[in-house]
N, C-alpha and C positions, 0 to 999 in steps of 0.2 A: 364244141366237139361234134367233128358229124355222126348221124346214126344210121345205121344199114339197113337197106331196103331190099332184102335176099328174095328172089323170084326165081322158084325149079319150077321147069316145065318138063312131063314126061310124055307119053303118046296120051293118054285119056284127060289128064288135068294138070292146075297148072297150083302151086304153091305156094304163099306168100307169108312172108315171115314181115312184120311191120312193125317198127317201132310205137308204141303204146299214143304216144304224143302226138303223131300223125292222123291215129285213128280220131282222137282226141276233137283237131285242127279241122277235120271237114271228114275226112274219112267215112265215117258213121255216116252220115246224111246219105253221102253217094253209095256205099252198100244197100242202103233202102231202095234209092231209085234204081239201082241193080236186082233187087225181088234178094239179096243176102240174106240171109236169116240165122243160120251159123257161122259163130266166130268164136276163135276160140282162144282165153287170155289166158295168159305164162307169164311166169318170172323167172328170167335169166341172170343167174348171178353174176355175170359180165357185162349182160347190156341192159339190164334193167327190165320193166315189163315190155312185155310182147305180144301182138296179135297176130293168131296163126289163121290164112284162109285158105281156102281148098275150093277153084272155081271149073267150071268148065271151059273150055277153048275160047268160047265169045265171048263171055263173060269176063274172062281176063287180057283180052284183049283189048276193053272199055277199062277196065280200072287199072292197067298197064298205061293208055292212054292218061288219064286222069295222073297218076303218081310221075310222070313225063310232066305233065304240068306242073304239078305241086314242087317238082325238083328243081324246075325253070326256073321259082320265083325264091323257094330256099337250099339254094347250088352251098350254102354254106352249114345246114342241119343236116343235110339226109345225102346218101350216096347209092347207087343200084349195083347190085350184083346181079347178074341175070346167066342162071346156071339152065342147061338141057339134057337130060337122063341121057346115055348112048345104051 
């Protein structure tokens, strides 16, 4: 089953809702070399647990980049939604 990779952007930062198993997978390391330092985990009684982050423009720009990678090589776990505030 795929699991959703929900990314809101509004004018000041950007949002990412991650499935737990991603963070799991590589995730974690690359928020490091990001300077990341809060994340913050949920359980979703639908989708199971969840990692909520909150970055700034560049900042999500690199790990938007990276999750674009990670989707390339598992097109059959994970899917993007990519929503923008109006």
């Amino acid at each position: 089953m795929e699991e959703e990779i929900l990314i809101i952007e509004n004018t000041d930062h950007v949002f990412f809702n991650l499935p737990y198993r991603l963070y799991e997978e590589g995730l974690r390391e690359h928020l490091k070399e990001l300077g990341v330092e809060k994340v913050e985990s949920t359980d979703d009684p639908l989708g199971g647990r969840r990692i909520i982050i909150v970055l700034d423009k560049q900042s999500a720009l690199e790990l938007k980049a990276w999750i674009t990678i990670q989707v390339s090589k598992n097109s059959s776990r994970y899917f993007v939604t990519d929503l923008e505030e109006i």
